[in-house]
MOPAC internal coordinates of N, CA, C and O (Angstrom, degrees):
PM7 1SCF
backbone

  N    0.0000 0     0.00 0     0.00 0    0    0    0
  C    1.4526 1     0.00 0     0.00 0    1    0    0
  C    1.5232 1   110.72 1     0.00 0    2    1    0
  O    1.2310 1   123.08 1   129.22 1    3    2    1
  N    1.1666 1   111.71 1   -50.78 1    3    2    1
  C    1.6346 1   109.27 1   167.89 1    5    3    2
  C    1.2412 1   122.96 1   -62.25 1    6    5    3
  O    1.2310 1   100.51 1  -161.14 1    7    6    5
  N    0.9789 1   152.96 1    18.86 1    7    6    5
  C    1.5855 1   175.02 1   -97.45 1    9    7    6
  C    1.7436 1   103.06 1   166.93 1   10    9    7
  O    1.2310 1   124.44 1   110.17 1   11   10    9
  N    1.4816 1   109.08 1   -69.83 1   11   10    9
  C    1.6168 1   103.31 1  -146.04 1   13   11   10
  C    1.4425 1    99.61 1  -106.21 1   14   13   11
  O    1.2310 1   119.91 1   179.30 1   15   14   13
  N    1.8716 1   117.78 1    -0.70 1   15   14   13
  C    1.3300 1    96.99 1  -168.29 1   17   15   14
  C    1.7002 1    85.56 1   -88.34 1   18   17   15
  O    1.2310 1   107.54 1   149.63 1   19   18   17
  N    1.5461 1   140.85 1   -30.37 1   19   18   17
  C    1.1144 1   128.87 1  -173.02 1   21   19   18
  C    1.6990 1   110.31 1   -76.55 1   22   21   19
  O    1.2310 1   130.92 1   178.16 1   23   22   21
  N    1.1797 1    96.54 1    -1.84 1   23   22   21
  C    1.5886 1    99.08 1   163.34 1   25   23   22
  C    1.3407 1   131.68 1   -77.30 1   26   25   23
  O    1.2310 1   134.91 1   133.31 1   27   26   25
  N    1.0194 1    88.76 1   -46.69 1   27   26   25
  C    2.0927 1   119.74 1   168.78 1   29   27   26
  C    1.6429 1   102.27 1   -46.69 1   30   29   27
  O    1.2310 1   129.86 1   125.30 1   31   30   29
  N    1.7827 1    98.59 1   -54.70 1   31   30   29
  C    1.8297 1   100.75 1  -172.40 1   33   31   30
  C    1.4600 1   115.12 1   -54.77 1   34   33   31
  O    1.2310 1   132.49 1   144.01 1   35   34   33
  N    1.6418 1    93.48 1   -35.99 1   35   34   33
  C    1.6305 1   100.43 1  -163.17 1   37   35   34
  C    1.7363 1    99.54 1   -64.68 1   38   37   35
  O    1.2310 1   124.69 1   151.02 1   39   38   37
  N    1.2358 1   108.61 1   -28.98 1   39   38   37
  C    1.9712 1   114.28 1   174.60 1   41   39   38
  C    1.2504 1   115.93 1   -74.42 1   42   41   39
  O    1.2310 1   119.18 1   172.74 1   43   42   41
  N    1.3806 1   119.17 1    -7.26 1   43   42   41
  C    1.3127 1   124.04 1  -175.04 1   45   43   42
  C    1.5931 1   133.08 1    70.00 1   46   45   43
  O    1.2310 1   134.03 1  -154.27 1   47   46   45
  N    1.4474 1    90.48 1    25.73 1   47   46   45
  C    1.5947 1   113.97 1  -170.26 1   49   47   46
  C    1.3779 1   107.42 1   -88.90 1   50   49   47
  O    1.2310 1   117.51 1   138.64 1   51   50   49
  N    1.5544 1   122.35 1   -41.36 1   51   50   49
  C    1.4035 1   122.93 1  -165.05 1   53   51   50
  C    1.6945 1    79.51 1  -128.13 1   54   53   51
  O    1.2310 1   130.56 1    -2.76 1   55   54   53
  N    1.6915 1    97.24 1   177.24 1   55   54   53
  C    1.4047 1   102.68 1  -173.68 1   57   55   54
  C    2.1829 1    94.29 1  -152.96 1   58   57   55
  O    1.2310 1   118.30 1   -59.00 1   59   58   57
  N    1.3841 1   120.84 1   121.00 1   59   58   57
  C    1.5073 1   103.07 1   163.57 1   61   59   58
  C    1.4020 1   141.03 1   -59.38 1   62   61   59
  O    1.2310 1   129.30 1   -72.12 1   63   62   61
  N    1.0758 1    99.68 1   107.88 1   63   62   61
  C    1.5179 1    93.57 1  -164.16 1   65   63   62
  C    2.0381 1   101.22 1  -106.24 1   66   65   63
  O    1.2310 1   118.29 1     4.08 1   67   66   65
  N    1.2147 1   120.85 1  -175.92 1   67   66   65
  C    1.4921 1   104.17 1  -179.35 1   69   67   66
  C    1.9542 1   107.78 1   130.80 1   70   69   67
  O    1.2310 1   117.74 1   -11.88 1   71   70   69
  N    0.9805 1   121.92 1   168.12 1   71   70   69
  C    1.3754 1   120.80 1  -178.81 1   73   71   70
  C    1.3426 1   118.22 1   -87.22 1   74   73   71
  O    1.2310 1   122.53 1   154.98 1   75   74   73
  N    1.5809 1   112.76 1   -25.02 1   75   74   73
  C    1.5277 1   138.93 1   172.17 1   77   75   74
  C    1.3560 1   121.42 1  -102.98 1   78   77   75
  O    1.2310 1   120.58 1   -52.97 1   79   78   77
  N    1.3809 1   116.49 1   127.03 1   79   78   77
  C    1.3380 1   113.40 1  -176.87 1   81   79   78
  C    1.7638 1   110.80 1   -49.38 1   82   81   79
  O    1.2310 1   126.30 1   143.07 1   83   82   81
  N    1.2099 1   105.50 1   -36.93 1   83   82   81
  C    2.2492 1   117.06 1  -172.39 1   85   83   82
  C    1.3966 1    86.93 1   -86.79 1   86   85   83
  O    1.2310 1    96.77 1   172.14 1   87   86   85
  N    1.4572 1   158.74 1    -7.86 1   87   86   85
  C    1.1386 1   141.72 1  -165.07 1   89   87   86
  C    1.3094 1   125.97 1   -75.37 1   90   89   87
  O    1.2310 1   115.88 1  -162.41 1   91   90   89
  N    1.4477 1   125.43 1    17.59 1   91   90   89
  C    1.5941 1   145.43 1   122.60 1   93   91   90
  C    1.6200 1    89.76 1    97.03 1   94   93   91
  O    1.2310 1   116.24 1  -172.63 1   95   94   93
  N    1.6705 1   124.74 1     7.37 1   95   94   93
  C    1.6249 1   103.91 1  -159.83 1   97   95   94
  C    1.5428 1    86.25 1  -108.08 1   98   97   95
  O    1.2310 1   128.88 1   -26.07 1   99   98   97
  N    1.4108 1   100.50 1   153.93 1   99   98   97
  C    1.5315 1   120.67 1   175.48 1  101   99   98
  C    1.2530 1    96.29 1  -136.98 1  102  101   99
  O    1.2310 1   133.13 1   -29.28 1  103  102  101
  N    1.4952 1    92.23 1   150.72 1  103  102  101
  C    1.7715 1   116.83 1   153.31 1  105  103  102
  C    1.4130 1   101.30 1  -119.04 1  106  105  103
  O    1.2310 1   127.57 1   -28.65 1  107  106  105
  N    1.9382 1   103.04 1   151.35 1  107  106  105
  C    1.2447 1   117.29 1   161.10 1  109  107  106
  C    1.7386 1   124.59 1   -79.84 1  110  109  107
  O    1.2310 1   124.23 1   -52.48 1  111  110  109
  N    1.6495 1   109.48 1   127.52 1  111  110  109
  C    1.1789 1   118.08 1  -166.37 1  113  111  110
  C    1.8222 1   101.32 1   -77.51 1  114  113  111
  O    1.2310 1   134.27 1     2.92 1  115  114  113
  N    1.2449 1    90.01 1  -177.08 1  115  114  113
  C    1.6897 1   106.17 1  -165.68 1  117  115  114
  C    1.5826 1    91.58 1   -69.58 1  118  117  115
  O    1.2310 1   121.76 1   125.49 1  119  118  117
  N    1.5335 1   114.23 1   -54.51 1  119  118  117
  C    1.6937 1   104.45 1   169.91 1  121  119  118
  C    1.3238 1   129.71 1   -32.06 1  122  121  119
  O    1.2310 1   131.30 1   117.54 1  123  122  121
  N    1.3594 1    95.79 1   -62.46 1  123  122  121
  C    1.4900 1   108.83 1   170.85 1  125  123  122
  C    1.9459 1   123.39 1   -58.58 1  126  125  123
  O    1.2310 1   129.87 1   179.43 1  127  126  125
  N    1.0147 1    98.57 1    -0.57 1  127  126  125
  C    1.5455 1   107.74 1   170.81 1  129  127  126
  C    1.4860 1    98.94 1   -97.08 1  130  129  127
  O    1.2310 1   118.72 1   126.13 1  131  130  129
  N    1.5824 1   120.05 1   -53.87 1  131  130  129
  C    1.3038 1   106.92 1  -171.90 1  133  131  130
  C    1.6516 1   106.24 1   -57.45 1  134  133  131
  O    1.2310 1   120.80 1   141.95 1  135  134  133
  N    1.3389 1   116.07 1   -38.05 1  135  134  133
  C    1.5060 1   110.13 1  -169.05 1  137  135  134
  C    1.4924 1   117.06 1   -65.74 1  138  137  135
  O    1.2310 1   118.78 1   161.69 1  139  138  137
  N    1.4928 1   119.94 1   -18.31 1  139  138  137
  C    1.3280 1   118.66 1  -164.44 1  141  139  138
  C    1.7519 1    83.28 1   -97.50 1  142  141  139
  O    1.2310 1   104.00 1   130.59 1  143  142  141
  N    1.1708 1   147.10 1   -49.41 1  143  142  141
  C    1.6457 1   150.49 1  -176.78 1  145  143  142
  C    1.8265 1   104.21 1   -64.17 1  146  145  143
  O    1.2310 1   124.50 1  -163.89 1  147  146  145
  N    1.3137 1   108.96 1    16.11 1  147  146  145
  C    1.4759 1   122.61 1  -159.82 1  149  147  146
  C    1.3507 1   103.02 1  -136.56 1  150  149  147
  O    1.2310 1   114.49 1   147.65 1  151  150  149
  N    1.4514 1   128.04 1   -32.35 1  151  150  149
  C    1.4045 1   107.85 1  -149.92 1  153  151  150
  C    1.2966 1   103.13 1   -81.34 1  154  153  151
  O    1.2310 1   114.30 1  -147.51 1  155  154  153
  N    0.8970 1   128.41 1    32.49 1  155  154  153
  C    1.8489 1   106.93 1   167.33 1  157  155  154
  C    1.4953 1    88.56 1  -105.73 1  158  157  155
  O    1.2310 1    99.26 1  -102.51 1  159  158  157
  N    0.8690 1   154.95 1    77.49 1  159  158  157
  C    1.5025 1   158.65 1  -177.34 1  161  159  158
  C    1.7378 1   108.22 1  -170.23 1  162  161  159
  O    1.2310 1   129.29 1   162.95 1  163  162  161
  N    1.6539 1    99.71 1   -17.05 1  163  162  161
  C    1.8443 1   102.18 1  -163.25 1  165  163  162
  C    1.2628 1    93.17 1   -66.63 1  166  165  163
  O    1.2310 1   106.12 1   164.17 1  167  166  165
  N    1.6369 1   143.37 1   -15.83 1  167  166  165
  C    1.1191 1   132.91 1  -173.34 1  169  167  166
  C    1.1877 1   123.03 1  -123.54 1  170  169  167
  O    1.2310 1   123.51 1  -170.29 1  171  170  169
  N    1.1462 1   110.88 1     9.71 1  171  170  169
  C    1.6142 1   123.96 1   179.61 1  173  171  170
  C    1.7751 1   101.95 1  -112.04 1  174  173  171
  O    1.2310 1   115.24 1   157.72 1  175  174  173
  N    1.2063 1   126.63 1   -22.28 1  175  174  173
  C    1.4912 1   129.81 1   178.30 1  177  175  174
  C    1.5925 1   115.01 1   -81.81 1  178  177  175
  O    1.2310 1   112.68 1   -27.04 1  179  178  177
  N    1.2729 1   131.43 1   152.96 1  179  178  177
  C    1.4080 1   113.19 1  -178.15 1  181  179  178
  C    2.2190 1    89.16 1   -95.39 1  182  181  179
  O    1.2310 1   122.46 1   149.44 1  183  182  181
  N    0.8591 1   112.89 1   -30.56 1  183  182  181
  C    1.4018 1    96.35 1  -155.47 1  185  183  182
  C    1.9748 1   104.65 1  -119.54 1  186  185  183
  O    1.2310 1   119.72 1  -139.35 1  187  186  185
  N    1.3548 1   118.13 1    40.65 1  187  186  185
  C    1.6341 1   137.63 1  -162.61 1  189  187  186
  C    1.5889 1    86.85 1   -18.89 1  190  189  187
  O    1.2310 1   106.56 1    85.18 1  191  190  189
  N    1.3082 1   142.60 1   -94.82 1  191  190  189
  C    1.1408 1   150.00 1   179.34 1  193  191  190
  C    1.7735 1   116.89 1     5.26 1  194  193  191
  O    1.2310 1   129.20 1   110.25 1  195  194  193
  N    1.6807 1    99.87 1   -69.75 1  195  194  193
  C    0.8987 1    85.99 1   171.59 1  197  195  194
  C    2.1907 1   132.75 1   -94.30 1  198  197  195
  O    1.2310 1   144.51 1  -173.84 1  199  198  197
  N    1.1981 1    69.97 1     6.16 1  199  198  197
  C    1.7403 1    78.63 1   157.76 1  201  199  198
  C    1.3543 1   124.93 1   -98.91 1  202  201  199
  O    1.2310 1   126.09 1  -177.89 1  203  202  201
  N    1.4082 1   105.89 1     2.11 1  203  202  201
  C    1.8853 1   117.20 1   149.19 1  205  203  202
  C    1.5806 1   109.41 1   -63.73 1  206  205  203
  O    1.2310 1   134.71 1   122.49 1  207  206  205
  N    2.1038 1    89.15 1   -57.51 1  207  206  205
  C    1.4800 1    91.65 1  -175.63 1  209  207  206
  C    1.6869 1   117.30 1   -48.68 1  210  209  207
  O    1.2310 1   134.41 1   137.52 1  211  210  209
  N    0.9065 1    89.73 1   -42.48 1  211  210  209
  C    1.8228 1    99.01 1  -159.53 1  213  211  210
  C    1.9474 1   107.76 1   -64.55 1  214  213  211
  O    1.2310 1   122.79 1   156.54 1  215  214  213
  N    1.2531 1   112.26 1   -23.46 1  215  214  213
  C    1.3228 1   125.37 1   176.93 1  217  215  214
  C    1.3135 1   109.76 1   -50.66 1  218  217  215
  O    1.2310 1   127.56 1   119.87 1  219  218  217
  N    1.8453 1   103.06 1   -60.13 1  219  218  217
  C    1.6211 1   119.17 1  -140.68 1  221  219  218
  C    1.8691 1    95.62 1   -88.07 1  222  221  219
  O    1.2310 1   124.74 1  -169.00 1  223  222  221
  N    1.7539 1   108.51 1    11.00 1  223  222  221
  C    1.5060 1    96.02 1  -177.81 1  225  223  222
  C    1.5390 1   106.97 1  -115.72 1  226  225  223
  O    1.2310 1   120.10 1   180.00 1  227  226  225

């Protein structure tokens, strides 16, 4: 978890939220909603990312 949730942020999926900058809590971003209402597509798309992008415009 300490590994993939700052991985997630760096995708713009989750975001730290919390009273402390180290306070480990995230919420899932609006991206990250499209991607989870999406994933049966993560393997049928060549480029998932930008077929997030391409959704949210």
């Amino acid at each position: 978890m300490n590994v993939r949730l700052p991985q997630l942020a760096d995708y713009g999926l989750v975001e730290k939220v919390g009273p402390a900058k180290n306070s480990g809590l995230y919420e899932i971003t609006e991206l990250g909603l499209l991607a989870v209402e999406n994933r049966e597509k993560y393997g049928e798309v060549e480029d998932f990312g930008q077929y997030l992008e391409n959704a949210t415009e």
